[in-house]
DRENFI-853556 format. One record per residue (C-alpha): x, y, z; residue in three letters. Coordinates in Angstrom, 3 decimals. Each point is the difference from the previous one (the first is absolute). Layout:
BEGIN
+----------+----------+----------+--------+
:        X :        Y :        Z : torvex :
+----------+----------+----------+--------+
:        X :        Y :        Z :    Ala :
...
+----------+----------+----------+--------+
END
This chain:
BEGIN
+----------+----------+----------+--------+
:        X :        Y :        Z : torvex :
+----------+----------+----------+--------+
:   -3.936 :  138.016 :  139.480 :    Unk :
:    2.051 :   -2.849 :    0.358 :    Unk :
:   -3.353 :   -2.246 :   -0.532 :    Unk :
:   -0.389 :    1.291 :   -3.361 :    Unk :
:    3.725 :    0.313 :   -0.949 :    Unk :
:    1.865 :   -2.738 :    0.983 :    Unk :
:   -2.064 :   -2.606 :   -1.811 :    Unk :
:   -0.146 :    1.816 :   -3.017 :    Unk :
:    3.427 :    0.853 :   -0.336 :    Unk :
:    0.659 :   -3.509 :    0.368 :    Unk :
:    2.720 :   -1.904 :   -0.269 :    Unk :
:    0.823 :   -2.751 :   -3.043 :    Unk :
:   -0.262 :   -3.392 :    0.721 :    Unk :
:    4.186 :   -0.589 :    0.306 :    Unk :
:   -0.309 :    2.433 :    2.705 :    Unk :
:   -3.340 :   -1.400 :    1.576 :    Unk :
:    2.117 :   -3.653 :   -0.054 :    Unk :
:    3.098 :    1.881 :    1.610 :    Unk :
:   -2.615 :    1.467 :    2.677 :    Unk :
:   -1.334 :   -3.015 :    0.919 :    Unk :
:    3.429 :   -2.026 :    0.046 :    Unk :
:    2.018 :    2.333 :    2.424 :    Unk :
:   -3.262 :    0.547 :    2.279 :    Unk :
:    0.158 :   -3.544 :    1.186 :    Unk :
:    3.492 :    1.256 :    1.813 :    Unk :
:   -0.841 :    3.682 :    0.855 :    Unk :
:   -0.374 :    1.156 :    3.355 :    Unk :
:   -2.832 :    2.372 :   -1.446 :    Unk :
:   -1.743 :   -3.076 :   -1.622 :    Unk :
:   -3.075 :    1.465 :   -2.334 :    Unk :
:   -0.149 :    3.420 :    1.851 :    Unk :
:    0.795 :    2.299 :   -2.677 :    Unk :
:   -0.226 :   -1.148 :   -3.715 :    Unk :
:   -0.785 :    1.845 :   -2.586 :    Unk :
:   -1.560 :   -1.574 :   -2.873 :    Unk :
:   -1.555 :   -2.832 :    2.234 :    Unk :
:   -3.277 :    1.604 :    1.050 :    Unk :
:   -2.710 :   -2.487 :    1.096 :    Unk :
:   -1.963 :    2.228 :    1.401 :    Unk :
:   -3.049 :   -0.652 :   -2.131 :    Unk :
:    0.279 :    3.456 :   -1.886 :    Unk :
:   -0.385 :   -0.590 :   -3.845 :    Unk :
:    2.604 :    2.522 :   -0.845 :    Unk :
:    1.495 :   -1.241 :   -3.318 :    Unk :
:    3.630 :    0.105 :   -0.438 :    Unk :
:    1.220 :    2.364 :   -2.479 :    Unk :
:    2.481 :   -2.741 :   -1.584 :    Unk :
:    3.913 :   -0.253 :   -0.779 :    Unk :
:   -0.383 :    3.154 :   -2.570 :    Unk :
:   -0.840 :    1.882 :    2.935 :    Unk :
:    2.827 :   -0.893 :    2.043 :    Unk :
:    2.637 :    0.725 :   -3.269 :    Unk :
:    2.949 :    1.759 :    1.255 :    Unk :
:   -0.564 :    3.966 :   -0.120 :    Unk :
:    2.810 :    2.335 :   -1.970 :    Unk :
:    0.115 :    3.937 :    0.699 :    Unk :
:    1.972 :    2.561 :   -0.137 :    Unk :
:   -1.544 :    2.132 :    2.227 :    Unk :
:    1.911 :    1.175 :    3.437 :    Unk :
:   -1.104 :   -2.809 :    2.869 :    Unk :
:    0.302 :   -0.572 :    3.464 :    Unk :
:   -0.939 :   -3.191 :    1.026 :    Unk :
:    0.027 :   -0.710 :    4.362 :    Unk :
:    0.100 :   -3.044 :    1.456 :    Unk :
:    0.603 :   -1.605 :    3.623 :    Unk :
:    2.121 :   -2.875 :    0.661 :    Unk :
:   -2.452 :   -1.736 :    2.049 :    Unk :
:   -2.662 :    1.239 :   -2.690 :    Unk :
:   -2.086 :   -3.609 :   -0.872 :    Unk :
:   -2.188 :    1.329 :   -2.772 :    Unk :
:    2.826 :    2.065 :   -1.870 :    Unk :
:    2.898 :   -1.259 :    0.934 :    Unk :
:    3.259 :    2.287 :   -1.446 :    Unk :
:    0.759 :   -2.818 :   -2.373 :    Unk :
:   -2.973 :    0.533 :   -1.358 :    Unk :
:    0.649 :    3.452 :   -0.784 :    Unk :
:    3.032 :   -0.765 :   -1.330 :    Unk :
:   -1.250 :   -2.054 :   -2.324 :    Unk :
:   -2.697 :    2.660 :   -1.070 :    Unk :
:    2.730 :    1.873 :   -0.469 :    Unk :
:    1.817 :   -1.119 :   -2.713 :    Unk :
:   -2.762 :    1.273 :   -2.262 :    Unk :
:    0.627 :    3.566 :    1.400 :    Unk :
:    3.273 :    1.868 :   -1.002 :    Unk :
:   -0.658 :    2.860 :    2.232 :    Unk :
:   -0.257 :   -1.290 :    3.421 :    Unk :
:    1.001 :   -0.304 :    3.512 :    Unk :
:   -0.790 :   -2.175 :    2.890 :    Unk :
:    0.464 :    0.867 :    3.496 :    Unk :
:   -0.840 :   -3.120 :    2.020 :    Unk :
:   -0.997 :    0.844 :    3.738 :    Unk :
:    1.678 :   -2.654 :    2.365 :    Unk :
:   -2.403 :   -2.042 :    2.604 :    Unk :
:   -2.875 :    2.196 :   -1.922 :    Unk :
:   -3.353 :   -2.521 :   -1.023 :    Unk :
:   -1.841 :    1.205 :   -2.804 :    Unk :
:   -2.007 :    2.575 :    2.078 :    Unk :
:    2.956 :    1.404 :    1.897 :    Unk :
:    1.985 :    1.427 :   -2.964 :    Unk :
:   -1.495 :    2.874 :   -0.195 :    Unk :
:    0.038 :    0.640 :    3.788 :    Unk :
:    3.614 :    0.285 :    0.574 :    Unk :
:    0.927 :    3.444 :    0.402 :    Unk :
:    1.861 :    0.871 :   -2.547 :    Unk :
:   -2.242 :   -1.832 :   -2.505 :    Unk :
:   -1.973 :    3.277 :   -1.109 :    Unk :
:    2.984 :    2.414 :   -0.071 :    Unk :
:    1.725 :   -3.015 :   -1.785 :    Unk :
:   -3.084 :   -0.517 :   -2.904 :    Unk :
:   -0.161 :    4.352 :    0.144 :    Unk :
:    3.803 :    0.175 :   -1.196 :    Unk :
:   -0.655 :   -2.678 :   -2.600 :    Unk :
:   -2.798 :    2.142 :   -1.721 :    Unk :
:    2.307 :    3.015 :    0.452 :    Unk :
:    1.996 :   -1.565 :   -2.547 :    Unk :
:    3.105 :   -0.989 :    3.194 :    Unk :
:    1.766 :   -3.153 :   -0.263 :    Unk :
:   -0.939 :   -2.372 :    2.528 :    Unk :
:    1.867 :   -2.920 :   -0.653 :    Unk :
:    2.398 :    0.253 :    2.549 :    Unk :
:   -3.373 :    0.441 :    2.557 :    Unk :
:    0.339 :   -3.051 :    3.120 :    Unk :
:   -2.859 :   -0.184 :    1.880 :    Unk :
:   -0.468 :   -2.001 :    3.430 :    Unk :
:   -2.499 :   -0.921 :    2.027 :    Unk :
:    0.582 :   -1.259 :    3.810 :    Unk :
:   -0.232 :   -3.999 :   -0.147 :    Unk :
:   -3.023 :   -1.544 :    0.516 :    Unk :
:   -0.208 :   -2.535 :    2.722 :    Unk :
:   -1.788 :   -2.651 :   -0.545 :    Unk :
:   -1.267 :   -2.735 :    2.796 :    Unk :
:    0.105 :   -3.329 :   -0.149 :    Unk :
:   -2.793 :   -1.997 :    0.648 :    Unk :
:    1.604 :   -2.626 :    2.610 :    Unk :
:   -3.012 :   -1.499 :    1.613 :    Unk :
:   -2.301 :   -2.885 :   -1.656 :    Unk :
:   -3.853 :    1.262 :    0.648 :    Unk :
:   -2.842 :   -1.072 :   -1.992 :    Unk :
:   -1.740 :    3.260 :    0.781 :    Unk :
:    3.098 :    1.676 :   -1.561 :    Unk :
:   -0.247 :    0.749 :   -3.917 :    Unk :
:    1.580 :    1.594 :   -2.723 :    Unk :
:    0.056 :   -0.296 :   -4.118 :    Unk :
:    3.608 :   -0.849 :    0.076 :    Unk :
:   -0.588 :   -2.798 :    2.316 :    Unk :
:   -1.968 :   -1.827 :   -2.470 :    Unk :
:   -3.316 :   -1.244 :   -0.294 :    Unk :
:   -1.339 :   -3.236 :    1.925 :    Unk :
:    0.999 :   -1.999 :   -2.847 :    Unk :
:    3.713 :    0.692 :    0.324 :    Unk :
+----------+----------+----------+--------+
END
């Protein structure tokens, strides 16, 4: 999916130069970035009309996770603005795919379409622990390390 999508969502050229300006620093390099495809697909983008901000008025709940790199909750905040009915619960140490596996996340999205407020909803996730590559080893590889270039 993300083949298809990503590259034709795109992303304008002020936020292609953005990408490629705070890559040079990240410790995730080029892993994840949307709009960058150079994968050889020729998926055309669907332009800057296409990424127009969106206004509703219909009842939303947008879900994100604070460690979520392809929606981040400022992203959905920004969405948002467009959408005078909504709420965002945002799912702490949740990625993109563990949002919806907290569990409270279905009884949470169930009471939303019930009509219930869920504003005030906090949901938390154990923290993730992460480990640290501490060892130099040319056998040892990973996107965020860069490619032999770097």
């Amino acid at each position: 999916m993300s083949s298809t999508m990503d590259p034709a969502s795109g992303a304008s050229e002020a936020r292609k130069d953005q990408i490629r300006k705070e890559e040079k620093n990240s410790m995730f390099k080029g892993v994840v970035n949307p709009g960058m495809d150079d994968s050889g697909w020729l998926i055309p983008d669907l332009g800057d009309d296409f990424r127009k901000p969106l206004i509703s008025s219909v009842r939303t709940l947008f879900m994100s996770g604070t460690l979520d790199f392809n929606t981040p909750p400022y992203q959905a905040e920004e969405v948002r603005w467009g959408f005078a009915n909504s709420s965002h619960i945002i799912v702490k140490n949740a990625g993109h795919e563990q949002i919806i596996r907290h569990p409270e996340a279905t009884n949470t999205i169930i009471d939303f379409l019930k009509g219930k407020n869920v504003d005030e909803i906090t949901l938390i996730n154990p923290p993730i622990r992460f480990i640290p590559i501490d060892r130099d080893d040319d056998e040892l590889w990973h996107p965020s390390l860069g490619d032999d270039n770097d």
